[in-house]
C-alpha positions as a Markdown table, in Angstrom:
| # | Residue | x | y | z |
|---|---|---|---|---|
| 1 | Unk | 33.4 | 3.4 | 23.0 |
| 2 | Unk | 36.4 | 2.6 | 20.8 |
| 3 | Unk | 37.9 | 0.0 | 22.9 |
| 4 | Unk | 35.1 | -2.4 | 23.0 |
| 5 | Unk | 34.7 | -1.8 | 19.0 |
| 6 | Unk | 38.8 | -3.4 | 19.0 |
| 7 | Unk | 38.1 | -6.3 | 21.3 |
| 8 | Unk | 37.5 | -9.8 | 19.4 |
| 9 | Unk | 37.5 | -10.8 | 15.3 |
| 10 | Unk | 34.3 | -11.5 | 15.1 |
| 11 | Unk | 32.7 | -8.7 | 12.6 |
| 12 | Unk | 32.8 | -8.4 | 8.8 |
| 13 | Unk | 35.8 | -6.7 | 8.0 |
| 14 | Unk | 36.0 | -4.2 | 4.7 |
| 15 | Unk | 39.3 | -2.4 | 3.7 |
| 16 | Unk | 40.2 | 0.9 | 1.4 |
| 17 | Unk | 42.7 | 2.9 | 0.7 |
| 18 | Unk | 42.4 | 6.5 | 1.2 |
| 19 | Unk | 42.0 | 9.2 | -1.4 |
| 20 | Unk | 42.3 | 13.0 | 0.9 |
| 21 | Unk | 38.2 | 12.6 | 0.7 |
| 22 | Unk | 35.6 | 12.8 | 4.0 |
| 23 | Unk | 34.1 | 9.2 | 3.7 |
| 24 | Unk | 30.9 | 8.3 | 5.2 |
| 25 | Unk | 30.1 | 4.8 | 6.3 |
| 26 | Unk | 26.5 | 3.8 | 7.2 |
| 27 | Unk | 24.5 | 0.9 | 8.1 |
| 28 | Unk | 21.1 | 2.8 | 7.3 |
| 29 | Unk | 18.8 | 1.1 | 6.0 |
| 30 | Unk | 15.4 | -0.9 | 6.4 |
| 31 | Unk | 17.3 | -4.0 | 4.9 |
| 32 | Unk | 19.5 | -4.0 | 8.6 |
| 33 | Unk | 18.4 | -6.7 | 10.5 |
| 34 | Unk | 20.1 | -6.0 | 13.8 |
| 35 | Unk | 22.0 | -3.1 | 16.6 |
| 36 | Unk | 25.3 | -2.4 | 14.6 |
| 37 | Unk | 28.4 | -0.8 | 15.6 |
| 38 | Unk | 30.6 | 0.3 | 13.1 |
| 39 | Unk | 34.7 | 0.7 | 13.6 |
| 40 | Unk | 37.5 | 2.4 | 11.4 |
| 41 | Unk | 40.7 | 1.4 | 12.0 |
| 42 | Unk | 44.3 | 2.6 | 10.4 |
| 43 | Unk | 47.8 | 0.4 | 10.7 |
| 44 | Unk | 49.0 | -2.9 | 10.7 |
| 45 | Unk | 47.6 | -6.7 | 11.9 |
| 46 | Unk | 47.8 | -6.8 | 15.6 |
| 47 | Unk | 48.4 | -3.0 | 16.0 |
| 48 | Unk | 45.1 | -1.3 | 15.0 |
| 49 | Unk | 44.4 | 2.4 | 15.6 |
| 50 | Unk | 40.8 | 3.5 | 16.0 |
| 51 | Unk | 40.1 | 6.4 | 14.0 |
| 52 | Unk | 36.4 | 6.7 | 14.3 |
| 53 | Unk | 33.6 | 4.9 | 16.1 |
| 54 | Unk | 30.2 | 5.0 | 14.8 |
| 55 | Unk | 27.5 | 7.8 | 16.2 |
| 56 | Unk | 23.8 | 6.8 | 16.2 |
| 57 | Unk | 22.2 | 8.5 | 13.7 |
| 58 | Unk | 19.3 | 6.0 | 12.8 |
| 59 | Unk | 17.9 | 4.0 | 15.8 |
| 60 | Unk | 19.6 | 1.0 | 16.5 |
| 61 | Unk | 22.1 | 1.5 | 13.3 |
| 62 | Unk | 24.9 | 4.0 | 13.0 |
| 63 | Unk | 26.9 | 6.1 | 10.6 |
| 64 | Unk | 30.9 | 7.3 | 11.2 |
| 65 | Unk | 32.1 | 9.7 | 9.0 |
| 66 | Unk | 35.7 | 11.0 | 9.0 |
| 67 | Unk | 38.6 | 12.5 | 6.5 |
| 68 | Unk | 41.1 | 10.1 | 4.8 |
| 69 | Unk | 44.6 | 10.4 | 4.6 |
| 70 | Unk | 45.6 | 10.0 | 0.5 |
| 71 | Unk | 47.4 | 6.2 | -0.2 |
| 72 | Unk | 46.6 | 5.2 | 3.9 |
| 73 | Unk | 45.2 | 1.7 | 4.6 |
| 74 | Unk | 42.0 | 1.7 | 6.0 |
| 75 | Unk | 39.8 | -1.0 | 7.7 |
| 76 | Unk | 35.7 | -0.6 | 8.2 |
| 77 | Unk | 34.8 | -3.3 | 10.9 |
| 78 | Unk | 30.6 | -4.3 | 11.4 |
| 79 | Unk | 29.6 | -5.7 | 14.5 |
| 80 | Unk | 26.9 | -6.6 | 16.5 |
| 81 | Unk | 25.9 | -3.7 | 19.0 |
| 82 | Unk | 26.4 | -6.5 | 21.7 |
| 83 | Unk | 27.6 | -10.9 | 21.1 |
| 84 | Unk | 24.4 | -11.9 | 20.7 |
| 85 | Unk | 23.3 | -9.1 | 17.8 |
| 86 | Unk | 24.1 | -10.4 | 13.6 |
| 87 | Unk | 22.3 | -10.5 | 10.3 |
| 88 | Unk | 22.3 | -8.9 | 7.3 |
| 89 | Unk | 22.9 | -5.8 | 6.9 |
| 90 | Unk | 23.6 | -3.0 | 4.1 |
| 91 | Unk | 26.6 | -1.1 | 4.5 |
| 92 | Unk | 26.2 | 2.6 | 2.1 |
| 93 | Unk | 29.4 | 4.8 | 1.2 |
| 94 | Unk | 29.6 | 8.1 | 0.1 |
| 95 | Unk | 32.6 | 10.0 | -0.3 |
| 96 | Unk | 32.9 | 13.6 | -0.6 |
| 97 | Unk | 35.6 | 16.0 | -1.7 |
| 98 | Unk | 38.0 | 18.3 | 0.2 |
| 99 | Unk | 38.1 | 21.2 | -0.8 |
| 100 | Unk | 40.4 | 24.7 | 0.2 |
| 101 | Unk | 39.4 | 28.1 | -0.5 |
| 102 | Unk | 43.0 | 29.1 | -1.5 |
């Protein structure tokens, strides 16, 4: 649930900046060594949005996909599915473009 993926600091923390694309974070891979949840996050220190919370789409790792606002701040949080879960882990990225059929 997005809550628990707000509580505490511990995590590594990435950040981008939005381009109007879908963007696709996942920690997919054979080279993840532990249960991670992945968290993206919009707004300023100390008053965090959640935009997306990671689905499980590969076992005990996850993927969250979701569209970007163009020049918005975003932060991509990895955690440990519970305290006791870390490692090393590989964190993949696609992007893919918006389109309209005008």
């Amino acid at each position: 649930d997005g809550q628990d993926a707000v509580e505490g600091p511990s995590g590594a923390w990435y950040t981008f900046v939005g381009t109007g694309a879908q963007f696709s974070f996942s920690t997919c891979s054979e080279s993840t060594v532990f249960a991670t949840k992945i968290a993206v996050f919009t707004g300023a220190c100390f008053n965090l949005e959640c935009v997306s919370v990671e689905s499980s789409a590969c076992g005990q790792q996850g993927v969250v996909s979701f569209p970007t606002t163009e020049g918005e701040d975003y932060f991509i949080r990895i955690t440990g599915s519970d305290a006791t879960e870390f490692g090393n882990f590989v964190l993949g990225v696609s992007v893919r473009s918006v389109s309209f059929g005008w």
